[in-house]
N, C-alpha and C positions, 0 to 999 in steps of 0.2 A: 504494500500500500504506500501509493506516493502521500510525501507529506507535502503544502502547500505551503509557503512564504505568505506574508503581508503583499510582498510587492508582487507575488505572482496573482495573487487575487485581485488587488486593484487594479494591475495591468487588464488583465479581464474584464473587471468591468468598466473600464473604461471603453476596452474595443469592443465589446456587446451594446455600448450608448452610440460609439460611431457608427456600427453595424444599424442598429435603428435609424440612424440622423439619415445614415445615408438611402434607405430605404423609405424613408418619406419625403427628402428631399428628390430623389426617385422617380414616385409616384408624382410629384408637381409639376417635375421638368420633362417626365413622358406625357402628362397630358397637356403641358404647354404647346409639346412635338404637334400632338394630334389633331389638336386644334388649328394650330398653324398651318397644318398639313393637309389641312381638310380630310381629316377622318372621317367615315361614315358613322355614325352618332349610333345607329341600327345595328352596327357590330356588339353583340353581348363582351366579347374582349375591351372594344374602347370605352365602352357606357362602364364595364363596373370600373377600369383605368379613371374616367373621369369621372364618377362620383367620386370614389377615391380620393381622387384631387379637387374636389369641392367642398368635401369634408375636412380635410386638415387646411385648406385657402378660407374655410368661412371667416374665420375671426377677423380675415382680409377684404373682407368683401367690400366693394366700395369705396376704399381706401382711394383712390383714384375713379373718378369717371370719362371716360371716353366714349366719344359717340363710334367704335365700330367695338364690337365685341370682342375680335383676338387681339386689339391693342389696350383693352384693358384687363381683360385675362392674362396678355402678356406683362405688364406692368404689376397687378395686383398678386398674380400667383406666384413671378419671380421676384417677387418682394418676399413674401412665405416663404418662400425656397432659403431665400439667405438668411433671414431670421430663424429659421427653425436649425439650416448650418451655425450660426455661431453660438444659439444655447447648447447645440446639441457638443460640440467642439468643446465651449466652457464646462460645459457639466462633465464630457471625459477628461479636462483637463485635470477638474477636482477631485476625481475619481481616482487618477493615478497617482495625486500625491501622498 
C-alpha cells in the first residue's frame, strides 16, 4: 500500500480543479464554435453542447447586448470562459500550496 504525501494530494487536487476548469471552459468555447459555425441547432449533439453552455454562460447573460446574436454570445460567453479560467486556475493555485 502506497502511502500519500501532503504535496502528493494537493498536487491532485489541484489538477482535478484544472481538469474541471478546463472542461467547462470547454463546453463554452465549443459552443461558441457552433454557433459561429452555424450548427444545426436540430443536432441532439449541438442542442445538449449548447444548453451546456447556456447553463454555466447564465450568470453572463446580458452582460453585453448586441443587436446580432453570435456577436453577443461571442462576447458574453467568452467572457465566462475566462472568468471561470482564472477562478478555476486560483482555486488550483491554493490547492497546491
Amino acid at each position: 500500500m502506497a502511502v500519500q504525501t501532503k504535496h502528493t494530494t494537493r498536487s491532485s487536487a489541484g489538477h482535478a480543479i484544472m481538469i474541471v476548469t478546463g472542461v467547462i471552459v470547454g463546453f463554452l468555447l465549443l459552443s461558441i464554435l457552433l454557433v459561429l459555425g452555424g450548427a444545426n441547432h436540430g443536432n441532439m449533439l449541438v442542442n445538449f453542447v449548447l444548453d451546456v453552455g447556456a447553463w454555466l454562460a447564465h450568470p453572463f447573460e446580458n452582460l453585453f447586448i448586441r443587436r446580432s446574436y453570435q456577436q453577443e454570445m461571442f462576447i458574453n460567453w467568452g467572457i465566462a470562459a475566462v472568468v471561470y479560467l482564472a477562478i478555476g486556475s486560483f482555486l488550483a493555485r491554493i490547492a497546491r500550496r
